[in-house]
Steps between C-alpha positions, in 0.01 A plus 500: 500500500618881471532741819473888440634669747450912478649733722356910460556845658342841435566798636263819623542614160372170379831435330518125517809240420387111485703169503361165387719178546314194285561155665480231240464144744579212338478132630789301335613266752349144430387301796698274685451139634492399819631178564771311358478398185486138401844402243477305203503130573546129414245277678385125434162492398370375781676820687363774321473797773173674587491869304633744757234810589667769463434878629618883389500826636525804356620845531214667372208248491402359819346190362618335217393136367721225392410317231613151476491273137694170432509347199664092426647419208648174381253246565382426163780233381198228751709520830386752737795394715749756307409919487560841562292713701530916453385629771430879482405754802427862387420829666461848394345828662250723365792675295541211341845407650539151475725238648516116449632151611559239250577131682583210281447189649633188280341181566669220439441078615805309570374299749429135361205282581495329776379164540176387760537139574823339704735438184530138412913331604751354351389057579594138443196276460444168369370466179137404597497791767583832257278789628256678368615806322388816773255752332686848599349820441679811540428885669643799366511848646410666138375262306158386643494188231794265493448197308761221638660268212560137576741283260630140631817359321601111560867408412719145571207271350699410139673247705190244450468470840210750612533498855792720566454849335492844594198750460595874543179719561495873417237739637570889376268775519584852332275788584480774190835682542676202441602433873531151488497197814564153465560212716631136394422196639752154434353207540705224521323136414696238640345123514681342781206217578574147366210275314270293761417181380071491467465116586555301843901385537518178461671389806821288641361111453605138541353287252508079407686504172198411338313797632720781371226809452491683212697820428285750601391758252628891660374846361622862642432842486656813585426769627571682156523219271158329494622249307851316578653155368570221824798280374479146637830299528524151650787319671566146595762354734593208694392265207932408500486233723343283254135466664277756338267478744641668748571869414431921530316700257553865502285714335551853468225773347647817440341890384713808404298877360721682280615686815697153602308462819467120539300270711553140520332202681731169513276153599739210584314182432649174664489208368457153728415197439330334803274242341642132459456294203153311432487112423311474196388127532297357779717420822533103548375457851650241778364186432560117637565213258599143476869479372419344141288846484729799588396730261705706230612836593294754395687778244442829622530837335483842682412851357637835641363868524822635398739222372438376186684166536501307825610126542357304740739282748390149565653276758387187667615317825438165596485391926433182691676241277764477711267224686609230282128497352496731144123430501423771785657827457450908419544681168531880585427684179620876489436779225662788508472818288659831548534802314805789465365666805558172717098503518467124569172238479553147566266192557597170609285208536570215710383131385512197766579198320333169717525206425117315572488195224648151570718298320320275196580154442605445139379125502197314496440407902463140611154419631441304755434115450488164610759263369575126567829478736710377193418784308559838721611772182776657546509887621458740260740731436344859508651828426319831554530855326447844738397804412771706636781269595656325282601203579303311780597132613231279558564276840401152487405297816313170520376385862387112519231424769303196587787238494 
């Protein structure tokens, strides 16, 4: 605005001198802001400060207004994680004097995701016990969609054996300024359990020679490996000492994976013979006859479980003619039959030989008859044949009476 200022005097005479002094006021100091103003800056964009209020005086305006604008730029390359915010805070007076703030804030996100779940370790399992791969999902402080990417790679299986092998799992996550996390699990597959044999073991046995059981059929499985090959093997010993029906059979089933781990089940078998030979014919029995019928021995043959060939031993003894008499005596008849094993059957059968029948006279016998006393026949002579002795003497005697 303008001041006038006009100083006058007259005199009595009315003779007058004046003055005038013209103020021109001007305002051209611009306001001034209170507090402190905020500095440019670097912030994460999860860090981005509040807008400061800010407040001015001035020298010739009592109440001035602040007026605050902030504009973002930057966030159209699809990631609002990466800008620049202007912020602007102006003030001027009624005479137009004007002052301003400029703040630039840069917003930038280099913090990577960061994953939810407990991350997955570094394991050793067996090959029928590999875990589940572990769904993670991921936060991150700018990005409020993170989409978690799963790949599984196997190596060590172009050995043809696919039980021992390595997986390596690889979660990452990226949010949209390319901050990137990723974690790695190894997995080691390892297949340290041998086959188990499906069927009962056949057990430890002793067994007649002629009751050998048969080899019994084995199947295994693994724990990787449903399918697996049993090899059978037999061995025989103690068949050396010329008997073969004594002796030890040991059989062996074996089962390897492809990872070597082998089971085995041995069954030793042995072999005895216990059972004697059989007579094949029926046994003569004891028996009693005259001495002109002593019977013929009987032939006997024997049969064996386990010997093919067995002889049969015969031997007879003859007591009680040392009496003087050959009519009356004892035939012992023994059989005897053994086989390798010294299994032994015998039978004997006894036959008393008795004398019961009297001697025979060979010639016609004198009857009796009445003669004159001049013509008394001489004796006949008689001889007499025995069943059982041989020679017999026929005693004569002739007693007169009546004279």
């Amino acid at each position: 605005y303008t001041i006038t200022r006009l100083w006058e005097v007259s005199d009595c005479s009315n003779n007058t001198t004046s003055h005038t002094q013209v103020i021109t006021v001007e305002d051209t100091t611009a306001p001034i802001f209170v507090e402190t103003l905020p500095a440019d800056t670097t912030v994460s964009c999860d860090a981005v400060p509040t807008a400061v209020v800010l407040t001015a005086n001035d020298n010739c305006d009592a109440s001035v207004t602040v007026n605050y604008t902030e504009t973002i730029t930057g966030q159209d390359d699809g990631c609002a994680s990466s800008y620049t915010i202007t912020r602007l805070w102006e003030v001027s007076d009624c005479s137009n004097n004007t002052t301003s703030h400029t703040q630039i804030i840069t917003v930038e996100d280099t913090t990577a995701p960061v994953f939810v779940e407990t991350l997955p370790t570094d394991t050793t399992v067996s090959c029928d016990a590999v875990p589940i791969a572990v769904v993670l999902t991921a936060n991150d402080n700018c990005d409020a969609s993170v989409n978690v990417n799963y790949t599984e790679t196997i190596t060590g299986q172009d050995d043809a054996c696919a039980s021992s092998y390595t997986i390596t799992r690889l979660w990452e996550v990226s949010d949209c300024s390319n901050n990137t996390t990723s974690h790695t699990q190894v997995i080691t597959v390892e297949d340290t359990t041998a086959p188990i044999f499906v069927e009962t073991l056949p057990a430890d046995t002793t067994v007649s020679c002629d009751n050998i059981p048969p080899v019994d059929v084995l199947t295994a499985s693994g724990n990787c490996e449903p399918s697996l090959d049993v090899i059978f093997t037999e061995t025989i010993t103690g068949q050396d000492d010329g008997c073969a029906s004594s002796y030890t059979i040991t059989r062996l089933w074996e089962v390897s994976d492809c990872s070597n781990n082998t089971t085995s089940h041995t069954q030793v078998i042995t072999v005895e013979d216990t059972t004697a030979p059989e007579f094949v014919e029926s046994l003569p029995a004891d028996v009693t006859v005259s001495c002109d019928a002593v019977p013929d021995a009987v032939v006997l043959t024997a049969n064996d479980n386990c010997d093919a060939s067995v002889s049969v031993n015969f031997t007879e003894t003859i007591t009680g003619q040392d009496d003087g008499c050959a009519s009356s005596y004892t035939i012992t008849r023994l059989w005897e039959v053994s086989d390798c094993s010294n299994n032994t059957t015998s039978h004997t059968q006894i036959i008393t030989v008795e004398d019961t029948t009297a001697p025979v006279f060979v010639e016609s016998l004198p009857a009796d008859t009445t003669v004159s006393c001049d013509a008394v026949p001489d004796a006949v002579v008689l001889t007499a044949n025995d069943n059982c002795d041989a020679s017999v003497s026929v005693n004569f005697t002739e007693t007169i009476t009546g004279q």
